[in-house]
N, C-alpha and C positions, 0 to 999 in steps of 0.2 A: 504494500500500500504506500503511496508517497506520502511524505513526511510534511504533514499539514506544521509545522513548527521552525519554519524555516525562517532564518533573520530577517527582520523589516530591511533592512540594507540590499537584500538578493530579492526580494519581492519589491523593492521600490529601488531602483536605483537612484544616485544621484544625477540630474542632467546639467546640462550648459546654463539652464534658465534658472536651478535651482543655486548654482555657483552666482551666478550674476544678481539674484536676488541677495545673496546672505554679503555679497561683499555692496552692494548697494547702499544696505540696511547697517554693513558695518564698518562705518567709513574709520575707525580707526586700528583697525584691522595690516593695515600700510604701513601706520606708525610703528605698531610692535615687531614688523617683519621690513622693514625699510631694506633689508638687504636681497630681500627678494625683487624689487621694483628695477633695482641693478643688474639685475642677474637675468631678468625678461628679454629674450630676444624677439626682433619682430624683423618683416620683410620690408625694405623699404619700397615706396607706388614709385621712384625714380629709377632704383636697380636693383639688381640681384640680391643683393649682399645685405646679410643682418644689419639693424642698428637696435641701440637698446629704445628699449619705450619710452624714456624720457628725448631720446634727437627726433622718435618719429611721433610727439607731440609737437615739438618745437615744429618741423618741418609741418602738420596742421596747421596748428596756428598762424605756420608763415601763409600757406595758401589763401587761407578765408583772411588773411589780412590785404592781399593781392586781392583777393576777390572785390574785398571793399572799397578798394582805392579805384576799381577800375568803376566801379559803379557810382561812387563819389565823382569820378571825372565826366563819366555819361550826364549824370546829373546837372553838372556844370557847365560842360557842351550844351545842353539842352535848352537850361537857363540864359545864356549869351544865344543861342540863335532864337529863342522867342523874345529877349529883349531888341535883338536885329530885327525882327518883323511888328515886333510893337512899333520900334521908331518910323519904320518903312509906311506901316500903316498910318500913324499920326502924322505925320508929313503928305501922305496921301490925301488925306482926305481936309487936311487944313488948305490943300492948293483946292479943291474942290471948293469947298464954303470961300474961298477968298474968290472963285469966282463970280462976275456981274455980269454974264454972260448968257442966259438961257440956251441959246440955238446954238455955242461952242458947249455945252457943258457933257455930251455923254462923249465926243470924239475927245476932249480934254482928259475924261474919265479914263478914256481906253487908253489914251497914249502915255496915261502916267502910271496905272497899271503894269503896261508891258514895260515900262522904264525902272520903275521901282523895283517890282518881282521880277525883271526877266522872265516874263512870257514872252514867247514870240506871236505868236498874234491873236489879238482879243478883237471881239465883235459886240457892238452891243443894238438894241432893238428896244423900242419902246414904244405903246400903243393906246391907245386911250386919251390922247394929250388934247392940251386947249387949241383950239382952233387956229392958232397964230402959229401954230410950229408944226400942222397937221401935213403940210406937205415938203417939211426935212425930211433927207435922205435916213434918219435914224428912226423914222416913223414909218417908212412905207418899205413895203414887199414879205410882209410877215403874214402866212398864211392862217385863216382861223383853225386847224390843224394844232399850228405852233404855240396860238394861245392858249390851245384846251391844254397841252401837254405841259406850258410852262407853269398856269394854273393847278396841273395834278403834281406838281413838285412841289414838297414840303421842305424840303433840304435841298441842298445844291446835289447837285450828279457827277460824280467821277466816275469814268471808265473810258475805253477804245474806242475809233472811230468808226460809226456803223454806219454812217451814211446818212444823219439826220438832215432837217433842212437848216437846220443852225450854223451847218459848214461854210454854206454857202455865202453867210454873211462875212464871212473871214475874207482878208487880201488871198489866201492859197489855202485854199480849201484840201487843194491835194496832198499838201508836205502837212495834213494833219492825223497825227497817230494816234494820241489822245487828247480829251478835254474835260474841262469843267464847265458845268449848267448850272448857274444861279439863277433862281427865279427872283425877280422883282416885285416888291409887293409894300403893299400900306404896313400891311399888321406884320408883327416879329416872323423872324421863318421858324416854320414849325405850324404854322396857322393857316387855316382854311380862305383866309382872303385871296380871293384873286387875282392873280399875277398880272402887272401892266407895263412888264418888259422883261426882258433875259438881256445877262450880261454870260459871255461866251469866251474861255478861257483854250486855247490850243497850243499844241508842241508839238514836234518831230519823232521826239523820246516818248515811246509805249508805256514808259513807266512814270511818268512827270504826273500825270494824275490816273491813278490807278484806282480799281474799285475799291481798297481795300484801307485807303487811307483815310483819315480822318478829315472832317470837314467842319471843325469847330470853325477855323480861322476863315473856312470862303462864305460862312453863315456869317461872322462880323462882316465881312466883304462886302454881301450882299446888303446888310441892314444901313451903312454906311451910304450904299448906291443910289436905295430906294430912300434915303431922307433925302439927300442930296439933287434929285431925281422932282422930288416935290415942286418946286416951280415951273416947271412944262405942264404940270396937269392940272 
């Protein structure tokens, strides 16, 4: 008959989880055996070759300190190019309100636009205006097609060139790979007011406005266009 009396030790062993619990629980466990921590050999993640446990902590801590500097620097790049397009912007839009101009003010737009950000070429459309500026070239050729669709945008549109009729407004409609669609409108973007112009952002490079980037900063763009925008209508 088997020997139902067998040591708790061979019916329970000890495991990895039960070692790592009891030294967890006994952190001064280290201190009475200090010459064991000396005596640990580990693998170093660089090469082959042993190092005790105290270099292949040192060597962690060097890592995640590298880690953090590199993320600290990201941080800091990030901060210095959004304050480079905060000033690009406040500059932009201060030539805008300094203009007295109505019937220069959306070619003004575009041209400082494409000057400030380096776009290569912007197009902008506007429709709904007072009678006095109904037969500028920035008012006419825009299909009611183009209104309904500028209207169903709530945010501005990044992606590839598929052939809309927005290209068209561009100097070279062909050297365009991708672009951005701002709709114009009274109330904030994001809001159901209907749209009463598209401002049209284009490049060469497929990747200059992709679908996948953010579009906080061409939503201030846009809010910025459409006050500025207010005296034509």
């Amino acid at each position: 008959m088997p020997n139902l009396n067998l040591p708790s030790a061979i019916n329970n062993p000890i495991t990895e989880d039960d070692i790592a619990n009891y030294l967890a629980n006994t952190p001064d466990f280290f201190e009475r055996h200090a010459d064991m921590l000396a005596a640990v050999q580990l693998t170093s993640p660089h090469s082959q070759r042993a190092v005790s446990l105290q270099e292949r902590q040192a060597n962690m801590l060097r890592e995640k300190i590298k880690m953090l500097e590199l993320r600290i620097m990201d941080m800091i790049r990030n901060v210095n190019e959004n304050m480079v397009l905060s000033d690009k912007l406040l500059y932009w839009a201060r030539t805008l309100f300094l203009n007295t101009d109505p019937v220069a003010l959306p070619d003004l737009m575009a041209d400082e636009l494409a000057d400030q950000f380096a776009v290569p070429q912007v197009g902008i459309k506007v429709w709904g205006v007072a009678a006095a500026y109904a037969g500028e070239a920035f008012a006419q050729g825009v299909s009611d097609d183009a209104k309904l669709f500028a209207s169903s945008l709530t945010e501005p549109f990044c992606g590839v060139n598929t052939g809309l009729e927005v290209i068209d407004w561009l100097p070279d409609p062909k050297a365009v790979a991708s672009l951005a669609i701002l709709p114009l409108r009274a109330g904030p973007i994001g809001s159901t007011t209907p749209a009463f112009g598209l401002l049209v952002l284009a490049s060469p490079d497929a990747q200059r406005f992709n679908s996948t980037m953010g579009t906080d900063f061409l939503a201030r763009v846009a809010e910025l266009a459409s006050a500025a925008l207010s005296p034509l209508r």
